[in-house]
N, C-alpha and C positions, 0 to 999 in steps of 0.2 A: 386219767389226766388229773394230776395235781392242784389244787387251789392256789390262786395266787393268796400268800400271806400276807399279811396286815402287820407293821410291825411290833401290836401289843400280840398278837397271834405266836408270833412267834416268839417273844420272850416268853411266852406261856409252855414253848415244846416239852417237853421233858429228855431228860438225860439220853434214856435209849432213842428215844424219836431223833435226836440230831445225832445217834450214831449212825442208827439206818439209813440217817439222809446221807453222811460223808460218804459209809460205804457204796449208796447207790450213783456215786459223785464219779467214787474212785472205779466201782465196776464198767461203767458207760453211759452215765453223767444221766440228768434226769429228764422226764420224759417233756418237751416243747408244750409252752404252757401258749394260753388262749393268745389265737396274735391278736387281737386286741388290747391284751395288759403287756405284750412286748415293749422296750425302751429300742428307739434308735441306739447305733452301735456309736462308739467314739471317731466324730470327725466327719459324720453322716447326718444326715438328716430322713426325712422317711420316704425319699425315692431315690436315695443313697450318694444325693452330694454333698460336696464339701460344705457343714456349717456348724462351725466348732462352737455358736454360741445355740443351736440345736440341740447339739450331743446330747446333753444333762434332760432332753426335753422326753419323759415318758409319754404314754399314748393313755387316753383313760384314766386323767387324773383327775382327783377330788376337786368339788369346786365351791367354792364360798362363796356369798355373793351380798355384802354389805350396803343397804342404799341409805341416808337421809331423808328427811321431807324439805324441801325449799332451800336448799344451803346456797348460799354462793360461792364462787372459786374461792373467793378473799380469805374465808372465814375458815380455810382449812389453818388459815397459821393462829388459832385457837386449839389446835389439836395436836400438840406434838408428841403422841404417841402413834399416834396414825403419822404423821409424818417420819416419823423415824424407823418404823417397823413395813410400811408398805410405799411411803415415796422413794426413801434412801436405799430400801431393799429393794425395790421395784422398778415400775417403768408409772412415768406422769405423762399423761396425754394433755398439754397444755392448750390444746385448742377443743377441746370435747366437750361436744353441747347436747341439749336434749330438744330433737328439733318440734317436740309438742309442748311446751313447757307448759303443763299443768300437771295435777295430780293423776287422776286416773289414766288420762291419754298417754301420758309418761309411762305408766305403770304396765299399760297392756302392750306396749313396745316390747318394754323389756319380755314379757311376758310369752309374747309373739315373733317378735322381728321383724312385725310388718307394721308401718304408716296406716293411722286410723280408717284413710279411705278404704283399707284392704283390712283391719280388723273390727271396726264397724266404733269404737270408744273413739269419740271425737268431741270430748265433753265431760263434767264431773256427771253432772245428771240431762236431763232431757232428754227425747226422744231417741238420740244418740251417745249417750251417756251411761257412767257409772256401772253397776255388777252386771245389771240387767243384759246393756247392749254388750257386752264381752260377753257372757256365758252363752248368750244365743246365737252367738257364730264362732266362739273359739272352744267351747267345753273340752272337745276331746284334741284340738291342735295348739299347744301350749306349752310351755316348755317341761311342766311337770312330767305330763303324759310323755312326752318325748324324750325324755331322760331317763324315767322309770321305767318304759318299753327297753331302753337301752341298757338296762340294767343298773341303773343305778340306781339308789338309795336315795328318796327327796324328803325333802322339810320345809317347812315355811313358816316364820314366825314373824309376826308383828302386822305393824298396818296394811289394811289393803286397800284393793280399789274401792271407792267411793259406791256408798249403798249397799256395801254386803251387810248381811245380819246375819245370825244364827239359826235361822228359820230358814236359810236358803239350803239347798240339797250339798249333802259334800260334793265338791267337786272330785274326778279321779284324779289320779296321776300323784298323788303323795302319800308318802308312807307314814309321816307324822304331817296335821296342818292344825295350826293354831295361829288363823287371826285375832285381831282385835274384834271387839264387839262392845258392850257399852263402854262408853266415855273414853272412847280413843283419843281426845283432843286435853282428856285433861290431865294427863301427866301422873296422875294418880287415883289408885281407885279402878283402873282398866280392866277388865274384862277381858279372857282371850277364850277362845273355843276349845281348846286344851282338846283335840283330837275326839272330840263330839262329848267330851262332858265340858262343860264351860267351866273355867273355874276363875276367882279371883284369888289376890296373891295378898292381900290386910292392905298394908302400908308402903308396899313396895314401890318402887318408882319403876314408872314403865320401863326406859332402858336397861333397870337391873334386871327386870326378869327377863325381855329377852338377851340379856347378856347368858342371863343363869340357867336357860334351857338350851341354849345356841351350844354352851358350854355341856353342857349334858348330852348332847346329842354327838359331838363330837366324840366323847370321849365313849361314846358307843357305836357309833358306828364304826369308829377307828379300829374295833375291834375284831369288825367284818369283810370278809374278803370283799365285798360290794364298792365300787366307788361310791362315791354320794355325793349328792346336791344341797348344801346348805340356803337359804336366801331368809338374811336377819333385816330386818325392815323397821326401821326404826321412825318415830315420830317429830322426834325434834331435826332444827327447832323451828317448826311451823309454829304460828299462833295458836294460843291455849282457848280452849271453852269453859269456861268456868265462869258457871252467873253470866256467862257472855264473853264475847273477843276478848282476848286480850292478848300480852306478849308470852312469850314461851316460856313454862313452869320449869324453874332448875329444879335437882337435886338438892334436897336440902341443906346436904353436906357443902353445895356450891354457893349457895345463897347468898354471898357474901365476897365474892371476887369480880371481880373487873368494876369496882367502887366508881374510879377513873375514865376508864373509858368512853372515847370520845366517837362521835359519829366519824372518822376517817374517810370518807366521801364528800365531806361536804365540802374538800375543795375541790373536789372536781367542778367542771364549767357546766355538768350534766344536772350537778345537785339543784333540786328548785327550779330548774333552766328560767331564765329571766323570758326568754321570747320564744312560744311555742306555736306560733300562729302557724309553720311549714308543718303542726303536727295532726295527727285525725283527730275526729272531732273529741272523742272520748278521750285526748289529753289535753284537750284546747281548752276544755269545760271544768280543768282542775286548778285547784286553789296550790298553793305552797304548802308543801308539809311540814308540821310542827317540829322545829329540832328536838324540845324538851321531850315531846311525846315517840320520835323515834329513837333518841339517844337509851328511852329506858327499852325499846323493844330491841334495839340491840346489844345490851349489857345483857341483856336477858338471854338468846342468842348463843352468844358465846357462852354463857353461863350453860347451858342446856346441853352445849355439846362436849358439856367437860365427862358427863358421863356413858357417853357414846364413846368417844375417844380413850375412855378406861374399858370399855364393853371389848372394844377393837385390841387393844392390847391380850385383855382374857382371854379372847377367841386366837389370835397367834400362840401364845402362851397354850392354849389347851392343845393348839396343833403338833408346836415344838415338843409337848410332854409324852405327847403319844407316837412321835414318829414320823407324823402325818406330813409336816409340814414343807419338807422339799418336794412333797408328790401331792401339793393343794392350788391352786392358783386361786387367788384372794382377790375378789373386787370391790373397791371401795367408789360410790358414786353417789349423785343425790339426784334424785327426780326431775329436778329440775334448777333452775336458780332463782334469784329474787333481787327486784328492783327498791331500793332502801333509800330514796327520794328522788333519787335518777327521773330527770324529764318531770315530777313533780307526781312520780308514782310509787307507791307503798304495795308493790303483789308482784305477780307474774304473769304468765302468757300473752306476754307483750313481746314485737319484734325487734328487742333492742338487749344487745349485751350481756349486760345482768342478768336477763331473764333465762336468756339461751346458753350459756355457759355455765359449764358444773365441774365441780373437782372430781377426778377419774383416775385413780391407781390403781395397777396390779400387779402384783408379787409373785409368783411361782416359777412353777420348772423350764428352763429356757430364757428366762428373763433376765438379762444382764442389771445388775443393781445399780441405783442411782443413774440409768436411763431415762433420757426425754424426748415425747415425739410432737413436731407438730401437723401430724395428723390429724384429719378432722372426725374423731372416733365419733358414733352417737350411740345414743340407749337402743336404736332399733340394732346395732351392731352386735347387741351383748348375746342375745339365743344363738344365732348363728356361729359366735366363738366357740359357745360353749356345746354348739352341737358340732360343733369341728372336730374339738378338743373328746367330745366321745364317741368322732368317729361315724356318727351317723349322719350329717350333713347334707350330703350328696341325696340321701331318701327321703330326708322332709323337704328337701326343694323338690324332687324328682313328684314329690305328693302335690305340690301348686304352693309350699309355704314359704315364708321371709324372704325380705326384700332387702336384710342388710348382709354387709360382706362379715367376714369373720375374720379379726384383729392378728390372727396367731401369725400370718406374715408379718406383719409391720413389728413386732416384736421378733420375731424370727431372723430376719433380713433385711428391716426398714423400707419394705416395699413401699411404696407410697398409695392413698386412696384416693377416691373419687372426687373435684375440689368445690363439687356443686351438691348442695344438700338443700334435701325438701322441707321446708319450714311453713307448720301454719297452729291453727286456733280453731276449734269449735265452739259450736255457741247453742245457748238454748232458748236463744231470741228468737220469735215468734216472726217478728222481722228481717230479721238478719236470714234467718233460715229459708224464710220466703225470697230474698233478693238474691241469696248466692250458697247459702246452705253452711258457710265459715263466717267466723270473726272478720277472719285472714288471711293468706295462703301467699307465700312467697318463693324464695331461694337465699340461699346463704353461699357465698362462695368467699374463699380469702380471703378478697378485695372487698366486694360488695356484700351488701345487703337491701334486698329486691322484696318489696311486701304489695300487695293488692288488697284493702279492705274492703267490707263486703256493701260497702255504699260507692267501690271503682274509685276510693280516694288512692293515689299510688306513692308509697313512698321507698326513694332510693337514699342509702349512703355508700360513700367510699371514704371508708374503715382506714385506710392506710391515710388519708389525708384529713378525715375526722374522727379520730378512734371514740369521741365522746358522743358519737350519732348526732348533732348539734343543725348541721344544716342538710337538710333532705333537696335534694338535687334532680329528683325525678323531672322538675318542670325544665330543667336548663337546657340551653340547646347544646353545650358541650359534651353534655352528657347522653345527648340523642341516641346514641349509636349504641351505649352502653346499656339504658335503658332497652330499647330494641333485643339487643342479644339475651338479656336476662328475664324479661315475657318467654323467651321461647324457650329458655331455657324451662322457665315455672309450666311451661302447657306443654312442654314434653315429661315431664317429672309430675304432673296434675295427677293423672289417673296412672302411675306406673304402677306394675304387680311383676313382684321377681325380680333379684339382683342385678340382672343383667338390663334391666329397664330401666331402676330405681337408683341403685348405686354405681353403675360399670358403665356408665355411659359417656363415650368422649367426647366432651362440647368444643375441646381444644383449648386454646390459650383464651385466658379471660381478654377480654375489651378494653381498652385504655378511652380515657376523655381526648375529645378533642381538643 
């Protein structure tokens, strides 16, 4: 059986090598390569109906997978090389949120495709938290191992979950992994594990090297019949640590743009919100945030993601050079989002808007360009795509793992998803943990947004008639009914494990007010 070729592979054949190939074309054509690297035929899909934007769609293809740290939806129109290379070429999932919005719990989603209560990361640190609680129940069910079992080729470069060091045992499942390790947060000066020698890069700016190795790996693997799994992880633009918090460290080359730039939120009715008494306590007890002092974490910001945004360009560019690129599908996503004076808040894993909404593109084979969907994709959705996409799906659910669906319909056929998603927060409050074990834990549907804090404070909005979360309607009695259906919804979805529990579940038609 013949290898499938790669197509720097095969610009490398030699002369007689593609004679012996015609002839053995022209004798009785060549011998059925792995049906796993089979393409759908034209006009087929792969149980052979009609889906002419299928056709193009091979089996086992490459897969990239781009994240941010804290971006929000807004702040993609700072980036219009990502815009024009993966939105206009792509599909935008306009409503795609990360229903943990923090760092690390975000991270082990993706990572997983299961909701913290089923990967055990429900938190940066504490008891529930950070590298620790992920390694000691996901080590070997992860999307590395499950990719690289499937033959694929994996990498990982840039930030990770919260609390790894270099002291920690490699994990398996990647063929190259270089995280971050000292001074992650400072933009420069980084540290990465370079594949168990650590190494530093002088003066480099963090997104340049992982642009500069993402770029390197590509243009080697590309050379291998393997598929492969790239995921570039990037740091900005969360807040910088240098000498302490501050806003996000540009490239130096950028240090000097968006002079003008103005807070663009502050006229929302959400900015500073004047009256927060319907809110929990931990927004009630907040002051107004500084314009001057946000205005420069936002120039900053933008600033930061000038060079992520040229990273993303190099990385298409290295794919288009090599061949790769009609047989890669490219993820571009951030961890989570970020509230930038919303409700009188400066962070995230809050259940409002900003925090839960993230920019979410993808580009590859099958994907009609300049498509929009408004599904409601999430980060726990992403392993499960991508184990679709190689094919082994059906075995790591069939083993007891991930609990989201896999996107490749809804781009395929615009099937439609599930309209109730599990949304919450962990915590490492000594308290909190004691009274309910969350921050928070709610549901998110179209209409509503349904949250329970862990002191039983309840807050309800209806999104279509307050899109600024402004008045919380839990107490009203019109909303009785609405309220009602969206508890049950949250304590059927509380402890769910498995797609068909967590995501495929019909509640029916959402609830109207009375």
């Amino acid at each position: 059986m013949l290898p499938r070729l790669r197509p720097a592979a095969a610009r490398a054949l030699t002369p007689l090598l593609l004679l012996a190939l015609a002839l053995a074309l022209l004798v009785g054509g060549l011998p059925a390569s792995r049906a796993s690297d089979q393409t759908t035929r034209p006009g087929e899909d792969s149980r052979g109906a009609e889906n002419p934007v299928a056709a193009a769609e091979p089996q086992r293809p490459n897969i990239v997978l781009i994240t941010t740290d804290d971006q929000t939806d807004d702040e993609l129109r700072f980036m219009p090389r990502t815009r024009r290379l993966l939105r206009r070429q792509g599909l935008d999932f306009t409503d795609a949120i990360s229903p943990h919005p923090l760092c690390c719990p975000a991270r082990a989603e993706i990572l997983t495709g299961e909701y913290a209560h089923n990967n055990g990361v429900r938190h940066n640190d504490g008891p529930h938290g950070g590298w620790s609680a992920f390694i000691r129940r996901n080590e070997k069910q992860n999307i590395g191992p499950w990719l690289q079992d499937a033959g694929y080729r994996t990498a990982f470069i840039g930030k990770n979950l919260n609390g790894y060091s270099f002291e920690e045992p490699r994990p398996r499942g990647w063929d190259f992994y270089s995280p971050t390790g000292k001074k992650t947060y400072s933009y420069y000066g980084t540290t990465f594990y370079n594949d168990g020698e650590p190494r530093g890069f002088g003066r480099k700016y963090v997104a340049d090297i992982v642009r500069g190795e993402s770029v390197r790996l590509i243009k080697q693997y590309a050379s291998e019949p393997e598929p492969f799994f790239l995921w570039a992880s990037h740091v900005g633009p969360h807040t910088a640590f240098v000498k302490g918090w501050r806003s996000a460290v540009p490239a130096r080359r950028h240090a000097d743009m968006f002079r003008d730039l103005q807070v663009s939120n502050r006229t929302k009715k959400s900015f500073n919100e004047d009256d927060v008494s319907d809110k929990p306590g931990v927004v009630r007890r907040r002051k107004r945030f500084p314009l001057d002092h946000l205005t420069r974490h936002v120039r900053d910001r933008a600033r930061s993601l000038q060079a992520i945004d040229e990273a993303n360009a190099r990385m298409v560019r290295a794919l288009r050079s090599t061949g790769e690129l009609d047989n890669t599908l490219v993820v571009f996503v951030s961890d989570n989002g970020y509230l930038l004076g919303e409700h009188r808040i400066f962070g995230k894993n809050f259940p409002y808007e900003e925090a839960l909404q993230v920019p979410f593109l993808v580009r590859g084979p099958g994907i009609e360009p300049g498509s929009r969907s408004r599904a409601t994709a999430t980060l726990v959705d992403l392993a499960p795509t991508f184990l679709d996409l190689a094919g082994v799906l059906d075995d790591v659910r069939a083993a007891g793992h991930t609990d989201g669906i896999s996107l490749r319909p809804v781009w395929r056929s615009g099937a439609p998803v599930n309209d109730t998603s599990l949304i919450q927060a962990g915590t490492g409050d000594r308290r909190q943990l004691a009274a309910f074990g969350w921050a928070w834990r709610g549901v998110r549907t179209g209409r509503y947004t349904y949250t329970r804090w862990w002191d039983g404070f309840e807050e309800l909005y209806d999104r279509r008639r307050d899109p600024g979360q402004l008045r919380n309607v839990a107490g009203q009695a019109s909303y009785r009914g609405v309220r009602t259906e969206l508890r049950r919804r949250y304590q059927r979805l509380a402890d769910c494990a498995g797609v068909r529990r967590c995501e495929q579940q019909d509640f029916g038609p959402e609830p109207a007010p009375r």
